[in-house]
C-alpha positions in Angstrom: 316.8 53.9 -118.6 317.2 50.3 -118.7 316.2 47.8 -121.4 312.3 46.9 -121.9 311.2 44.1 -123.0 306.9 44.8 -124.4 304.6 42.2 -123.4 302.9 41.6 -126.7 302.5 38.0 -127.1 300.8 37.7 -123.7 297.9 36.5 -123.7 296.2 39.0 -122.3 297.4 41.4 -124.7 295.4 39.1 -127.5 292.2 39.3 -125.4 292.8 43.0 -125.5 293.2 43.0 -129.2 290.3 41.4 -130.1 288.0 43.5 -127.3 289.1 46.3 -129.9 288.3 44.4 -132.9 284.9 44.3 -131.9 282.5 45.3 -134.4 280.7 47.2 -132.2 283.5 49.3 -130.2 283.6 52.6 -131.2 286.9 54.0 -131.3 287.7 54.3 -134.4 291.3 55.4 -133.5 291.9 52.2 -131.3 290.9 50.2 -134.3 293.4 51.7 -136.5 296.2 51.2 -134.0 295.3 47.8 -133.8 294.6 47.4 -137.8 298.4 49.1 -138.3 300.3 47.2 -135.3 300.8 50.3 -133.1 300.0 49.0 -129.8 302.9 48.3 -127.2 301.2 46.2 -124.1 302.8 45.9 -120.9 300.8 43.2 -118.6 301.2 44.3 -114.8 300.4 42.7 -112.0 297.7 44.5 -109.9 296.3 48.3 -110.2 296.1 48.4 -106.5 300.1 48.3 -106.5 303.1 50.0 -107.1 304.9 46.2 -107.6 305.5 47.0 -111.8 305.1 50.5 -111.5 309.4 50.9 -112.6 308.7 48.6 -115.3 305.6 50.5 -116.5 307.9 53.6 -116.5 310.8 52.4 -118.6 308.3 50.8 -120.9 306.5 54.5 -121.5 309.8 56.1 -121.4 311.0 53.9 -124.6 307.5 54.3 -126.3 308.5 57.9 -126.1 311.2 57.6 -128.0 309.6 54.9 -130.3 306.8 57.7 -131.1 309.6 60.2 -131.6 311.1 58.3 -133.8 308.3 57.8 -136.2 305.4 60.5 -135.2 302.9 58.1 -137.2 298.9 58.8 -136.3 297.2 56.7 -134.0 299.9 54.5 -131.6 299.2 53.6 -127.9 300.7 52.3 -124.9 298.5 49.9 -123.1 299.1 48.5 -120.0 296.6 45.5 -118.5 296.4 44.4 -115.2 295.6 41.1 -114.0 293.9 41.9 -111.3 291.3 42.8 -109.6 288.5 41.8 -111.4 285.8 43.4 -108.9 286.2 46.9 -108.3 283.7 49.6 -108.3 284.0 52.3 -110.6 285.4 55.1 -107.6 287.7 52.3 -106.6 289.0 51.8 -109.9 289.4 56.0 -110.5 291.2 56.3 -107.3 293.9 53.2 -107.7 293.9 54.7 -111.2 295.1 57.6 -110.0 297.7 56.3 -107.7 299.4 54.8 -110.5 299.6 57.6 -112.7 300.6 59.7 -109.6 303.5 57.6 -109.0 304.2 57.6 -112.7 304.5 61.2 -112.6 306.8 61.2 -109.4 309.3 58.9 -111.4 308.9 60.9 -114.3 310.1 64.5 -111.9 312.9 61.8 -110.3 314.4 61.3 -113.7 314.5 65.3 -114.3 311.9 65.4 -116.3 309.7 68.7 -117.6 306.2 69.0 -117.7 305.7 69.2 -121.2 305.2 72.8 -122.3 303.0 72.7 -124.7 300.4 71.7 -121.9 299.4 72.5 -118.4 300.2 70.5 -115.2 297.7 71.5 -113.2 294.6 68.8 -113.1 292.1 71.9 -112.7 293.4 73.8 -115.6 291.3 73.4 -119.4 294.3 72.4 -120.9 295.8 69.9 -118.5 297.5 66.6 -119.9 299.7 64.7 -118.2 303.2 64.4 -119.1 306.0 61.4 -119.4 309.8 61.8 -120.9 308.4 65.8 -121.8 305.9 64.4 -123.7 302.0 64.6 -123.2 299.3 61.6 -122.8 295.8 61.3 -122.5 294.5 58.1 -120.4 291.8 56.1 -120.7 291.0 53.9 -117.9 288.8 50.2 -118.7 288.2 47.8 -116.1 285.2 45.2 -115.3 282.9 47.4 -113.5 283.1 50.5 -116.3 279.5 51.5 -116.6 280.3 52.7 -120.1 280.8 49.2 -122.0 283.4 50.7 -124.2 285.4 50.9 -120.9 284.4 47.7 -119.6 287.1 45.3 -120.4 288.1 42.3 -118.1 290.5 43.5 -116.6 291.8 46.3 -115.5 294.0 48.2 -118.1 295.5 51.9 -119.2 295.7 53.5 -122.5 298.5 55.9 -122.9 297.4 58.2 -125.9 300.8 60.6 -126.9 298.2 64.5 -127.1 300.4 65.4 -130.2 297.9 62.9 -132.3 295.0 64.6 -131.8 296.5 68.1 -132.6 298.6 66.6 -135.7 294.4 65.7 -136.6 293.5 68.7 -135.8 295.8 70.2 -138.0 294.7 68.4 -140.6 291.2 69.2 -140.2 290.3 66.0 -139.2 289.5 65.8 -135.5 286.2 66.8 -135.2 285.1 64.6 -137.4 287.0 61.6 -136.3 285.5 62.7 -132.3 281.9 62.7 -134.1 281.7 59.2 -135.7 283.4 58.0 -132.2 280.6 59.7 -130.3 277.7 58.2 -132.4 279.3 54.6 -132.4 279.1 55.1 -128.4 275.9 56.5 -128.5 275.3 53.3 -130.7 276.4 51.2 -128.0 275.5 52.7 -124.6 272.6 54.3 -125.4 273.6 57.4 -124.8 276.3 60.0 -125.7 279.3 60.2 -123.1 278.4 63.3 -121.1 282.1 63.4 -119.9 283.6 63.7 -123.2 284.7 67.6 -123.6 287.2 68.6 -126.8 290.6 69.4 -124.8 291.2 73.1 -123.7 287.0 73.6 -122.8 287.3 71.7 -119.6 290.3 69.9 -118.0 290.5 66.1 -119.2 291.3 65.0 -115.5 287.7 63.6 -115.1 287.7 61.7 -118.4 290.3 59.7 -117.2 288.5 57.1 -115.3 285.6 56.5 -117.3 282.7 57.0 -114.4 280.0 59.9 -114.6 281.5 62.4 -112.7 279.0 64.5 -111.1 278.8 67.7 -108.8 282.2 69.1 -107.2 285.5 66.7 -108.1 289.0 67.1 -106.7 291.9 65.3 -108.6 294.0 63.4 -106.2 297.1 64.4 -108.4 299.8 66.4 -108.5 302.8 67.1 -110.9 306.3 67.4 -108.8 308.8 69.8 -110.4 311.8 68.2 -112.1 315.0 68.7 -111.5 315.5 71.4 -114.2 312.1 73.0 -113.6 311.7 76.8 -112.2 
């Protein structure tokens, strides 16, 4: 894997940071990444294209081994896109989903394995996706989020490593933690999240994007085997 160099200084990375710092945002776990330094940014530059999708790979490959290294609670990978700044929220789930689709494919090009401890399959409760045998969770913001804890400037993707929120569930501490999020939402929206489901009742996939999913959905993803899978 060659060298990667995180964008943190960018500027856009700043604007990032302080749409977290926002009194009013409601992840609490977001805050504390941001309050302890945990947050790697890459800036990319479009979500429409595959132009830094190598780059983005390295960069999650080595905050794989950062996280591995030191297994600390709450640490993200964030990568921001400068553009576009109009898209509609199906738009924005379906270019989201091409980059984490060609994500994947470089991850099963390196030889990489699914991580075992989750499921590959996008319709399965206990699907994750999975980079350097590792799981994530993703949370898509952009512009046009209808949720305004989504709706950041620009386009952007939160890597969150799936071993957190069991290590917090371990420890007795998830549900509460998913609770006080849920009301600060509700605090801000309006209204609770209806998409938010605690992992292994309904498949994440849909959460993904951020928009009200609604009636039958297909994922437009697929995990390739690696080359030591079976």
């Amino acid at each position: 894997m060659l060298p990667v160099t995180f964008d943190n200084r960018d500027p856009l990375a700043d604007e990032f940071r302080t749409f977290l710092a926002r009194k009013d945002f409601p992840c609490i776990g977001a805050k504390s990444a941001l309050a302890n330094g945990k947050l790697q940014f890459i800036v990319a530059r479009d979500i429409t294209s595959a132009w830094d999708d190598l780059r983005i790979y390295a960069a999650l490959f080595n905050f794989v081994e950062n996280y591995r290294a030191q297994p600390a609670l709450f640490q993200s990978f964030v990568v921001l896109f400068q553009g576009p700044s109009r898209l509609d929220e199906v738009v924005f789930e379906d270019f989201l989903w091409q980059r984490l689709q060609s994500l994947t494919d470089k991850d099963g090009w390196h030889g990489q394995r699914h991580d075992a401890r989750v499921s590959a399959d996008p319709d399965d409760p206990h699907f994750s996706l999975s980079f350097a045998n590792e799981a994530f969770f993703a949370v898509g913001l952009h512009p046009g989020a209808s949720r305004p804890a989504r709706r950041f400037s620009h386009p952007a993707i939160v890597f969150n490593a799936h071993d957190q929120f069991e290590a917090l569930r371990k420890m007795n501490l998830y549900r509460g933690i998913r609770e006080k999020i849920m009301v600060r939402d509700e605090a801000l929206a309006g209204s609770r999240n209806p998409m938010l489901q605690p992992f292994g009742e309904k498949s994440e996939a849909p959460q993904y994007s951020g928009r009200m999913v609604d009636g039958p959905w297909q994922c437009p993803y697929r995990r390739p085997p690696g080359r030591d899978d079976t």
